[in-house]
Every structure is written in C-alpha cells, then in structure tokens.
N, C-alpha and C positions, 0 to 999 in steps of 0.2 A: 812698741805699744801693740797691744792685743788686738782684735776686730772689735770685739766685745768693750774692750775698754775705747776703742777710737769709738765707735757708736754711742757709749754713754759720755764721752766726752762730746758729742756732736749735740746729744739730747738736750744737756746743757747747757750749750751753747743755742737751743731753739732752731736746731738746724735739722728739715726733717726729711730722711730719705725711702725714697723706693723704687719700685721696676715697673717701668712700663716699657712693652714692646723689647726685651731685654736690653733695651739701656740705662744707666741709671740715672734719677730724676733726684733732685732736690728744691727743698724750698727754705730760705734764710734770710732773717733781715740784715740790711746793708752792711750795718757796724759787725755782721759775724763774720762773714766772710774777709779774712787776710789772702795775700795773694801766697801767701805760704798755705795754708789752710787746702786752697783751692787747688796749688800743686801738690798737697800729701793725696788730696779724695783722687784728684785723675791719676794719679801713681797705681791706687789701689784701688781703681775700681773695678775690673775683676776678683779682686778677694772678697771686697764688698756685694757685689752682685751674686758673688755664690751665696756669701749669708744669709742675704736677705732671700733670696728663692726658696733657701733649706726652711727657713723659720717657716716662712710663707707657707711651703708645705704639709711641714709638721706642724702649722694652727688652724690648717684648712682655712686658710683665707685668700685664696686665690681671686682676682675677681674679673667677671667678662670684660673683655676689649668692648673702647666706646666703637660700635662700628657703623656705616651707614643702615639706615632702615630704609623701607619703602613709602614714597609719598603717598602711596596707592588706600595706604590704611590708617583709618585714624588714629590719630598722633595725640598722645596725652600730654599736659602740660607736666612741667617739673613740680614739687611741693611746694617750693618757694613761688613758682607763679600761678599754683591751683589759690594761695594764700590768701594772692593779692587778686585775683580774680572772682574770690568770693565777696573780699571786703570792699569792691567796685561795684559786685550787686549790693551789696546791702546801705554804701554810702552814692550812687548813679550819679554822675555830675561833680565829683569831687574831684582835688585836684593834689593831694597830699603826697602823692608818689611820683609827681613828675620830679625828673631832673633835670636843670638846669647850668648852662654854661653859656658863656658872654666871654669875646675877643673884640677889642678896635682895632683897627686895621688903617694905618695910615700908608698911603701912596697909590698909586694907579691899580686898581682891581680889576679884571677882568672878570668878570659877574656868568660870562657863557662858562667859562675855565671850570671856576667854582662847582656850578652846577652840576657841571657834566664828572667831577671829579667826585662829588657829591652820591650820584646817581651811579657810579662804578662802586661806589661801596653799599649802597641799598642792594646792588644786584649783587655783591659778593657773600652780605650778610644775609639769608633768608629770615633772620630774629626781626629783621627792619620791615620786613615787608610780609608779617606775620600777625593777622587776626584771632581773637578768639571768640568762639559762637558754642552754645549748646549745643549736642547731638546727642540724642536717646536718653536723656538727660544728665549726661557728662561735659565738661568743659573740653574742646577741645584745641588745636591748632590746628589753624589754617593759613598757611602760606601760599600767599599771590604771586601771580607772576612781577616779571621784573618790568615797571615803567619807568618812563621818564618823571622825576618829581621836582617840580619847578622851587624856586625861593620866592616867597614874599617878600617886595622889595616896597617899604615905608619910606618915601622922601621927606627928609627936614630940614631940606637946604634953606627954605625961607624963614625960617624960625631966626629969629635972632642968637646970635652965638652965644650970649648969656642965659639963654633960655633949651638951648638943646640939651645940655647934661641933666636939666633936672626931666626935661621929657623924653631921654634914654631910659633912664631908670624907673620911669612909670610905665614903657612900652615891657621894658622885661621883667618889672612884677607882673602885671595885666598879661603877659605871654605865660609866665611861671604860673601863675592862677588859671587857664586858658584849661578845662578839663580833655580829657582824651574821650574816645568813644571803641572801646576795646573791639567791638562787634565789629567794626567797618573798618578802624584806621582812616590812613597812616598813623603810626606812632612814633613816629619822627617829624619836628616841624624845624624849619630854617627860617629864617628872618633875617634881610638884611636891611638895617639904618643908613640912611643915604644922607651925612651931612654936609659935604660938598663933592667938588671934583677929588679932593685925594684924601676923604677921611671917614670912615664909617665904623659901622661894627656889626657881627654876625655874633643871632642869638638862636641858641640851637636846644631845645628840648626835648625831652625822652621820654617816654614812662617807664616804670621801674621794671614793668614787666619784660620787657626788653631788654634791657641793660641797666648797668650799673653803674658807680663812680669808675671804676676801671675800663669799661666800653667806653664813656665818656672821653676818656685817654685815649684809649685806640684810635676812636674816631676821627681825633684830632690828628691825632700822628699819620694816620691814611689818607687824611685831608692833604698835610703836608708833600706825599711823599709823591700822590696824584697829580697835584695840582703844577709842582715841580715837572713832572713830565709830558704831563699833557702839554703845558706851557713852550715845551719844547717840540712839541708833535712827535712823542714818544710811546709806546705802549705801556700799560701797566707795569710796573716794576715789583709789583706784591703777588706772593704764589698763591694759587690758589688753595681752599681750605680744604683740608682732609674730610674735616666732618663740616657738620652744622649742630646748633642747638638742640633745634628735635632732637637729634642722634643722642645728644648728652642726655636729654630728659626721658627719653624711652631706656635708656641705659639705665639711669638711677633709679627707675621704678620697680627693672627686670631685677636689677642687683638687690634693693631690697625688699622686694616681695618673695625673692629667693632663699632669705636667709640672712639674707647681710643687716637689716634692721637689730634681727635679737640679742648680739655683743653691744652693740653701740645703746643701744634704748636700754639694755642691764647696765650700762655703768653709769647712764644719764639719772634713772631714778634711786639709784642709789647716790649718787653726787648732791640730788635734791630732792629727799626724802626727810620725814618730819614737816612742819611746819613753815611754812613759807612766810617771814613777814615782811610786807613794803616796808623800803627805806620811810621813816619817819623825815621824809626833808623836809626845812624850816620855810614855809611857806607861809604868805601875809594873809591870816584869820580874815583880814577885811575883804580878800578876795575870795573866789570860788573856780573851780574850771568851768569853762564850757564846750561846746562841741568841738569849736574849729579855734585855738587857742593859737594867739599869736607871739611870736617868735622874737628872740633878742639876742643878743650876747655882750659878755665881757672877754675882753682880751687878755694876753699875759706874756710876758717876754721876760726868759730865762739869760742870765750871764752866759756868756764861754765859759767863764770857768767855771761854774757850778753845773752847766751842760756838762764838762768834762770830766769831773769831779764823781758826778750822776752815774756818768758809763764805768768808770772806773769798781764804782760801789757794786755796782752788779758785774763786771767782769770775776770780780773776790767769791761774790755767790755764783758763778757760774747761770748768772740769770741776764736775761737782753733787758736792752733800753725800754722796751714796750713792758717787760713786768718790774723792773725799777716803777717805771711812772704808774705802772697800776699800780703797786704795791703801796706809794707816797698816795695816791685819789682814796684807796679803798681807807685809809689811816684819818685822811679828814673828812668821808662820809662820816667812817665812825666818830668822830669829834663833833659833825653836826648834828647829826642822828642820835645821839645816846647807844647806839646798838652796838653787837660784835659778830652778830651775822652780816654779812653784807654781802648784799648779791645786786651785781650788777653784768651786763651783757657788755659784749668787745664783737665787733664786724672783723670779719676774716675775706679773704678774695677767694678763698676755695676752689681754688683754679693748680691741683695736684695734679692733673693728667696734662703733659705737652700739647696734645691736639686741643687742650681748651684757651691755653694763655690766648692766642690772639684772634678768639671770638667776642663777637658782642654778642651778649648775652647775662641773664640776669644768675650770676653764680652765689654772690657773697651768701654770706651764713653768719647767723646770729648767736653769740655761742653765751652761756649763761655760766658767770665764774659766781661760786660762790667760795666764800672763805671764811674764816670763821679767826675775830680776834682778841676773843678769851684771853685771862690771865695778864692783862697789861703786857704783852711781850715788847720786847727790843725793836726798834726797826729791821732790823738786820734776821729776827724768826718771823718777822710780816714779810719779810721778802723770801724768804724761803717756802713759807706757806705759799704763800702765792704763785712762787716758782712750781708747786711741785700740783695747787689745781689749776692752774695753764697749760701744764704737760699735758694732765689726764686729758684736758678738754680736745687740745690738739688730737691725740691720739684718737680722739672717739667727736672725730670734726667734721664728719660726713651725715651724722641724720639732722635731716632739714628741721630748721628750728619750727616751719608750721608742722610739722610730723611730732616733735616734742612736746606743743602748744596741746594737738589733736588727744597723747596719747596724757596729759598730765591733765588737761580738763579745768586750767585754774579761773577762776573766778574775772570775764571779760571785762571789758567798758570798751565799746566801739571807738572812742577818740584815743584810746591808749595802747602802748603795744603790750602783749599781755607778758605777764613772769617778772619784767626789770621795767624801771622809772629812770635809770639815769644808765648810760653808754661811755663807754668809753671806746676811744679811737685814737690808734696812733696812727699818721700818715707816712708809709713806706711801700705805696703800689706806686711802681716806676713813672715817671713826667716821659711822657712825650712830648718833644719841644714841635712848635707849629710853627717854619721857618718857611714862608711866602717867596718866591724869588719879586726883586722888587717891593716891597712890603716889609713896615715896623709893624710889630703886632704886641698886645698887651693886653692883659688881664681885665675884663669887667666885671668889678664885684659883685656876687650874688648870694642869697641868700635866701631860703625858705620862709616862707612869711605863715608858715602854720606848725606847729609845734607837735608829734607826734612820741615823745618821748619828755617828761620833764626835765632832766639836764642830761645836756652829751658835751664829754670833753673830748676835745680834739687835737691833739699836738702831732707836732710836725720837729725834724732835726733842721735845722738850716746850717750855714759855714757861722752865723750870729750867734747861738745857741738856740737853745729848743724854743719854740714860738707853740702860742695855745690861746684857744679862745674855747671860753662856756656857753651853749646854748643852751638858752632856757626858755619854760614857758612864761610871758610876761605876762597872764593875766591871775598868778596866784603867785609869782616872784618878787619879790621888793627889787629894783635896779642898785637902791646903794645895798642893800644888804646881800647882793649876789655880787658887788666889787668888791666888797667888802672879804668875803669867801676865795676870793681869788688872790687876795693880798695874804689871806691864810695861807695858801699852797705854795704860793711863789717863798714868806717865809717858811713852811716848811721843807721844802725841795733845798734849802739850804742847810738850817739846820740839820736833817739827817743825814748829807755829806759830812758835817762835819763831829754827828754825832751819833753813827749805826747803830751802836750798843745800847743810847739811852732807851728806857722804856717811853711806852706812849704817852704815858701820865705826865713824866718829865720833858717830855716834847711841847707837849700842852703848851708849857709854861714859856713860851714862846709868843702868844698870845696876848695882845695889851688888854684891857679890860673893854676897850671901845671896840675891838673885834670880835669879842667874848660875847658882846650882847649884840651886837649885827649877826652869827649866827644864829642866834635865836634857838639856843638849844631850848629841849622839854626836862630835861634834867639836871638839877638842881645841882649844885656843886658838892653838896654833902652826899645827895644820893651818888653820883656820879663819883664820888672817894669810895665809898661802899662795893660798889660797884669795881671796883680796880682790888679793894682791898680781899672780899673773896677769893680772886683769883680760879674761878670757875677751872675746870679742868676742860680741854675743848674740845669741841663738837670732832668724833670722830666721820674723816671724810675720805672718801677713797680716790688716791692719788693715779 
C-alpha cells in the first residue's frame, strides 16, 4: 500500500495525522485504532512524516510552534474565551457556563491531603488561577500568583440519613447555579459534604472559561495521582507543563492574524452559504422560550448487538461510529422537521498539538455540520454524505466557532447559541479513573439545570452497547412527546442495520401512527410524499 493510499485509508477511518516538533501526532476514535493498525503507522512513520512535511511545504501551511510568551505583556484571551467573556458582560451574574462534577467518597478522607493536592494543581495550571479584566479596552488575562485555596467544608452529619440525599442534590444544584465573577476569581470552587465519619462527597465547579469537559477529566485524574503520593509523603509524580494556556491563545491569534484564518473561513462560508434555516423542531405551541429555560432529558439504551451491527455498517463505508450515529440523528431531525437541510453542531476536544492534551484549559470547538438530504436517498448515501461533510469539517477544525459566529453575522437571541438549535456529541475524551488509596468513590449525578441549546444528544460506547440521553429545553418540549422521539431513534438505529439500502421514505414506515403524531410533524403526509417524490437534485456542498 501506497502513503497516499495508507493516508486516504486513514482519512477514512477518521484517523487524523500531523507533525508537530518532527514527531508524528495523531488523533482517532477508540474503535479505529487496531493494534495492527498501530503497528503498521510506527513501522512507517518516517515515510509518513516525510509526506506530510513535503505537502506541508508545498501548501505553505507551515504553522508557528506553541512556544512560551512573556507574562510581562498583555495577554489576549483565546476566541472561544473572548466569546464567553462578552456573553458574561451582557448576561453579569449568570450561571450558564459553569461546569460541574460531583464524586461520594466513602471511607476515611484525609481533608489536609485533598487540599494540598488540590492546590499543587492550581499552582501547576495557571488557567485556574487566571482573571479577566478590561485593559485599554480589551479583554485580557491575568494570571495570579499561586495560593493556598482552602475547601468549603458543609457538615450534614445531623441531618437524618433519609434526608441527606435529597439535600446533596440541592446543595449541588444551588453550587451549579452559584455564578462566577470573571474579574476577581477564583474560578475553581471545591465543596466538600460531610455526612459522617466515612462518607461524603466533593463537588467541584469550573467556568467554562477555564476549562472544559476534558479539564474536568484531567483534574480528576491529577487529583488521583497527588493525592496517592502526597498520602505517602512523596513528591509530585506529574512533569511539569511545557507551556500554559496563555501560550495556546497568544499562539492562535498570532497564527490567524497571520494568514492562517483565510483557507479555513473560504471553506466555512462556502460549506454554509445560501440560506440558513432553523431546524423547524416539534415544539408544544402552548409553550414559548424564555430567558433562562430549564433543562431535562430522556434516556436511551442501545443492544450489543445492534451496537455491533452499527460499527460494522460504517466500518462497509469507511466511516466511525460517531458519523454512523450522526448520519441515523441527522435522518430523524429530517423526519421531525420536514426539512433536508439540516444543520446541526458536534463539540470536538481540539486538543491537535501534544503540549495541549494535558492542559486545563477551555479548547473544545463547535463545528457546524451541514448536510443536505434531498432526493429520498438510501441510508447507506446519508452516511456517505455525512462522511464526506465531517471530513471537510475536520480538516478546516481550527477557526474558532465565535470567529465563524463574528465573521457570518447570523441573526442572535442571547439565551441561544447562535447557527444550530440542536448538538450532537458523541463521548470518546479519555475517563480518568479517580482511584483514592483507602476510598470507594462514585459518580454524583449532575446535570445543567439551564438549557442553552434546544436538543443535544449525547451518546457514549459502553462494554452494554451504546447508551444516549436527549437534553432538552423543557419549557417549549412536551416530556412524552420528546420519549416518544427517542423510541423513534432507538427503532431507527435498528432498522438501518438491518436495512442500509432502504430509502428514507421507506424507513419511515417503521413508525406506528402513535409516534407519527407525538412527533408532531408540520408536514402533512401528502405534502411530505410530494416532497420525496420530486426528488430535488442536492444541495451542492463542498467536501
């Protein structure tokens, strides 16, 4: 096999390479990489690293090393948190962008341990112990020195035992709603629940500006790896970081202020050029939005074997599990919606350069797939399509979605995120397991209790098959008629295993008449044949 042909079989496979520091880097979800796979790329990674340098050359896309800056000068935020820095001013005291995570912790805690392991990673991360303040009237970063930062420790020992669970879960909403104050910090709060001598739980929130669902991981994991040693009166076991965040965000600005923006901004407004219209989703007329709209979900648990079944369908297309499950979501918007545009956004970690994986720091990126599914196609040419605008997006996965936002100008609404109403996420950023010596630890359910997108699906692989829950905004969602839409997916996610070739029309037909009218289509069954029968010729889009 060729370079050229291992490279487009990689492409394929959503397996995406490049050179940093002349080593070679990659990024791939779980199910792509075989451990044959993994022994053919280090066999050949010299032949590959020439490749990619040559091309690299020959398209003039070289781009600066992230390298330290001077704390001396002021330091501009990245786009993604100039974003969220504006929408702080305009919403002050809101609470929409913290992150949350919640652990119980059963057996003897050492509470100084915690802390002090706690406070080895504020001082290793400077994102944690990082303000922002206007200067000349620019936003900027300010990084404090490194303190000691104690836990708030809430005792519930006296509460009766049948009464402490439900006042867990009002202390970590009331923390999750608890707003930040970006100017002064800290933007890191700990909390620890004290229900007796050996059973508690630590609730830890973030703002967005800081970190992401992926720091959130980190954090944990550093916790772990601390607290094990300190435990032992050992030094740190974690090396210290090459860069820091500043360095990232003064890098991304230099890169595309340089040049690097006008390839990537040409293929974005050509991907979403023409008419932009919102998902029409089936929304209950008796309701209306309002500002701060609250939050819900339905669940959904897939077989093994139709899990199985799933990967295999896209292995045939040379497509990952993550554009399978988009390809089956984008198929029943269109079943809900009447439409065959359908544009909805997918979160990425964007975390391509080594010196960023194990930063806290706010990376993700918000990428806008549009696809278009004219002519009644097969399941099996919706996964193709699909495949082929997830590449493009990939490839052009570096301008920051408020840079997109800025340069496309669409039509806001403050409570909304602006371009897409409905997300999609598939869960493959690596678990760090948080393994206490002395200590059972477990998951505390949490959950956003403000709604800043109308539906985001979520699915995750487990060893069970694929597990998925819909969040929605519950104050313009019907509850049954959003179960009801999930009992749609789960039978469709089967049906197209077992039938790629049918067209969509005949997929449909899958449908009982009770779920027909729970989604609450606007299109009529006759328009809706019309509609298929045309067979529009489709929206050309650049792959």
């Amino acid at each position: 096999m060729s370079t050229v042909e291992l490279i487009s079989r990689l492409q394929r496979l959503d397996i995406r390479l490049w050179v940093n520091k002349d080593r070679l880097r990659y990024s791939a979800p779980v199910e792509a990489m075989s451990p044959e796979l993994r022994a053919e790329l280090n066999e050949r990674k010299e032949e590959l690293l020439r490749f990619l340098r040559q091309a690299k050359t020959e398209a003039g896309m070289s781009l600066p090393a992230i390298v330290e800056v001077s704390r001396e000068e002021a330091l501009p935020l990245s786009f993604a948190q100039e974003r969220l820095w504006f929408m702080d001013r305009l919403a002050a005291g809101a609470s929409a962008y913290n992150l949350a995570k919640g652990v119980c912790l059963s057996g003897r805690l050492n509470v100084i341990t915690l802390e002090q392991s706690l406070n080895e990673i504020v001082r290793r991360h400077e994102s944690l112990r990082t303000t922002f303040r206007e200067v000349e009237g620019q936003p900027r970063q300010v990084i404090e020195p490194a303190r000691g930062q104690g836990i708030a420790i809430v005792d519930l020992s006296s509460l009766p035992e049948a009464e402490r669970e439900a006042e867990i879960g009002r202390l970590a909403a009331a923390e999750d709603r608890r707003p930040f104050d970006l100017s002064r910090g800290p933007l890191l709060r700990v909390s620890l629940l004290r229900l007796d001598a050996e059973e508690q739980a630590v609730l830890i929130t973030l703002h967005h500006i800081v970190g992401d669902e992926w720091s959130l991981n980190l954090l944990v994991g550093e916790v772990g790896e601390l607290y094990r040693a300190f435990s032992l009166s050992r030094l740190s076991p974690l090396p210290e970081l090459t860069i820091q965040y500043a360095d990232f965000a003064y890098w991304q600005r230099r890169w595309l202020q340089e040049g690097g923006i006008e390839s990537q901004l040409r293929y974005w407004k050509e991907q979403l050029a023409g008419e932009l219209v919102p998902l029409k989703l089936p929304a209950d007329p008796s309701n209306s939005a309002i500002d701060s709209p609250q939050i819900a979900s339905q669940s959904l648990a897939i077989s093994k074997d139709v899990s199985e079944r799933l990967k295999a369908l896209g292995r045939q297309e040379g497509a990952t599990l993550f554009m399978t499950l988009l390809g089956a979501f984008k198929t029943l918007l269109h079943w809900c919606c009447g439409q065959e545009d359908i544009l909805l956004g997918a979160n990425i970690a964007n975390r391509q350069w080594q010196e960023t994986e194990p930063l806290i720091g706010f990376f993700v990126n918000l990428l806008v797939l549009r696809t278009d599914l004219s002519g009644d196609p097969s399941f099996r040419e919706v996964l193709k399509r699909v495949r082929g605008v997830t590449m493009g997006a990939y490839e052009h996965q570096d301008l920051p979605f408020g840079k997109l936002v800025e340069e496309l100008r669409p039509e806001r609404e403050l409570s909304r995120t602006p371009l897409v109403r409905v997300v999609f996420q598939f869960n493959n950023v690596p678990l760090s397991k948080l393994d206490l010596p002395g200590l059972k630890l477990s998951s505390l359910p949490s959950q956003p209790d403000t709604a800043k997108i109308d539906w985001t699906l979520n699915m995750g692989d487990t060893y069970q098959g694929l597990r998925g829950s819909l969040q929605y905004n519950a104050d313009i969602f019907n509850a049954r008629k959003m179960a009801s839409i999930m009992k749609c997916f789960e039978l469709l996610l089967g049906a197209i295993t077992d039938q790629p070739e049918a067209r969509l029309s005949a997929l449909s037909g899958l449908l009982t008449d009770a779920h027909r009218d729970e989604l609450g289509r606007e299109v009529e069954e006759a328009n809706y044949a019309k509609l298929i029968a045309a067979k529009r010729k489709p929206i050309k889009m650049t792959h």
